[in-house]
C-alpha positions as CSV (number, residue, x, y, z in Angstrom):
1,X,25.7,-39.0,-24.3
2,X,26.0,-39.8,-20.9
3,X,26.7,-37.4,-17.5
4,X,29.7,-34.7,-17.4
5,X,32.4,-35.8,-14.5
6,X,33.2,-33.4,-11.6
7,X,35.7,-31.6,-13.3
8,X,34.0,-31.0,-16.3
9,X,31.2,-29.8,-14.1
10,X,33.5,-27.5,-12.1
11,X,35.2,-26.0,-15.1
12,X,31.6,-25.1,-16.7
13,X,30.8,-23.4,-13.3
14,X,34.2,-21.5,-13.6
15,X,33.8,-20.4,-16.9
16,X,30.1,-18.8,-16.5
17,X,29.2,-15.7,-16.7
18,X,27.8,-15.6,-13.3
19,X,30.5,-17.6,-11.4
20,X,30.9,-16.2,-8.2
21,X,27.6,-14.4,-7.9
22,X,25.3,-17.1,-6.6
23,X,28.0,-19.2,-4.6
24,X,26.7,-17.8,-0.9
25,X,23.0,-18.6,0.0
26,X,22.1,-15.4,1.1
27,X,18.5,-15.4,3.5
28,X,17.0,-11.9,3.8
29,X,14.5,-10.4,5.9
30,X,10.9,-11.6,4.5
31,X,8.4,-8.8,4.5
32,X,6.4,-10.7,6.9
33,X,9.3,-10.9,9.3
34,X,9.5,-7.1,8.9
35,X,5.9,-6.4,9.9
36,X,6.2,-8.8,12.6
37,X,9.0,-6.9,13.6
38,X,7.3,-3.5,13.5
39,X,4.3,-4.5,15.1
40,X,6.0,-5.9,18.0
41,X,8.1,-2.9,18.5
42,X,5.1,-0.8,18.6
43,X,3.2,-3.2,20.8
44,X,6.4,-2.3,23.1
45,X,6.4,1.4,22.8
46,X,2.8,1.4,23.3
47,X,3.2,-0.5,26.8
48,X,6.0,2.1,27.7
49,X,3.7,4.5,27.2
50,X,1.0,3.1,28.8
51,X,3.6,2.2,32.0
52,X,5.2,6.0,31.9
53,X,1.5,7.3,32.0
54,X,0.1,5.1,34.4
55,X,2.0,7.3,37.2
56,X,-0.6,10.4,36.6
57,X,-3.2,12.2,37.7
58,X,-6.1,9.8,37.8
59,X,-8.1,13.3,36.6
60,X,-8.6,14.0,32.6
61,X,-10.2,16.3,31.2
62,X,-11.7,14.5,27.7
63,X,-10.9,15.6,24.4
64,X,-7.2,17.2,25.3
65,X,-5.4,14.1,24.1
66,X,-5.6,11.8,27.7
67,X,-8.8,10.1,26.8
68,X,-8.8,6.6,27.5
69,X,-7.9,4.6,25.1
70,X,-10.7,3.9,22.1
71,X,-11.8,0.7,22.4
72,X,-10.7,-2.5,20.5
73,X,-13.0,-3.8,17.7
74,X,-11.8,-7.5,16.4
75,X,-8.2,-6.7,17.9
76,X,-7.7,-4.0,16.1
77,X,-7.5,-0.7,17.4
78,X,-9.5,2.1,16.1
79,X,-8.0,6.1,16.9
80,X,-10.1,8.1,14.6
81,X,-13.7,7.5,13.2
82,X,-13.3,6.7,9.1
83,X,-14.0,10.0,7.3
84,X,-16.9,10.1,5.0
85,X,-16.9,9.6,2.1
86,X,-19.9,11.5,0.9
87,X,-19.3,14.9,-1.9
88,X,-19.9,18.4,-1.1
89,X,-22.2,20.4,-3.3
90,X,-19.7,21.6,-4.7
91,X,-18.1,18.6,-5.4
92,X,-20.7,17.6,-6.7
93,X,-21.7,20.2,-9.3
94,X,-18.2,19.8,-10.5
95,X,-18.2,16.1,-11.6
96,X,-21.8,16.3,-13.2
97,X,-20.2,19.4,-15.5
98,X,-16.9,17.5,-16.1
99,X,-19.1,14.6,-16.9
100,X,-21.2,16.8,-18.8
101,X,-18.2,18.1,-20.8
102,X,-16.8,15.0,-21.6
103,X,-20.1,13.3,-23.1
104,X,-20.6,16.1,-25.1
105,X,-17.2,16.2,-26.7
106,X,-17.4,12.5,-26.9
107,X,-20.7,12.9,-28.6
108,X,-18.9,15.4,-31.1
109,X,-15.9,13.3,-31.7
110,X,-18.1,10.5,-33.3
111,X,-20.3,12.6,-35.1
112,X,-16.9,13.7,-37.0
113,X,-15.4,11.1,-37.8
114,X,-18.7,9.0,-38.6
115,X,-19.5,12.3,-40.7
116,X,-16.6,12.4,-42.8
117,X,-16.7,8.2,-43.0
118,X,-20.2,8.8,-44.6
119,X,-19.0,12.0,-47.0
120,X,-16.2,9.6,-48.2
121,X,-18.6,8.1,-50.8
């Protein structure tokens, strides 16, 4: 047992099942390099828009869309205050029924089959 030559190296390659399919290195666009990508050309379009505006009327009127911008908090930008996540009554009354439901059904469930388990004797 000792190592194949060159030619019977190639001939194996030849004969695969796969010959041909991973003969080109192929390098793709990471997922990283896509973000990076996106975020940049964002960045951009935010600066064109910043430039285009920058040629206004010095005079807003807040809360019709020309505000400044909101300010940046650990450099990330925040546009819209998180909604809460807090249930309306009504929300409310709905899970504790559902929950309700479901225990009692539950509860049902293993009183049968722990009924018939203790009839079976």
């Amino acid at each position: 047992l000792g190592p194949i030559t060159a030619a019977e190296r190639q001939k194996l390659i030849q004969e695969s099942p796969v010959a041909g399919q991973y003969d080109q290195a192929v390098d793709r666009e990471s997922a990283f390099e896509m973000l990076q990508k996106k975020a940049k050309d964002a960045q951009d379009a935010e600066e064109q828009a910043q430039q285009a505006g920058s040629g206004g009327s010095r005079w807003t009127i807040p809360g019709f869309g020309n505000d400044d911008p909101a300010p940046k908090s650990g450099g990330r930008r925040t546009s819209a205050p998180r909604p809460s996540n807090r249930q309306t009554v009504a929300e409310a009354a709905i899970k504790s029924v559902v929950r309700s439901v479901g225990s009692s059904v539950g509860r049902a469930i293993v009183r049968g089959i722990l009924g018939s388990l203790s009839r079976g004797r």
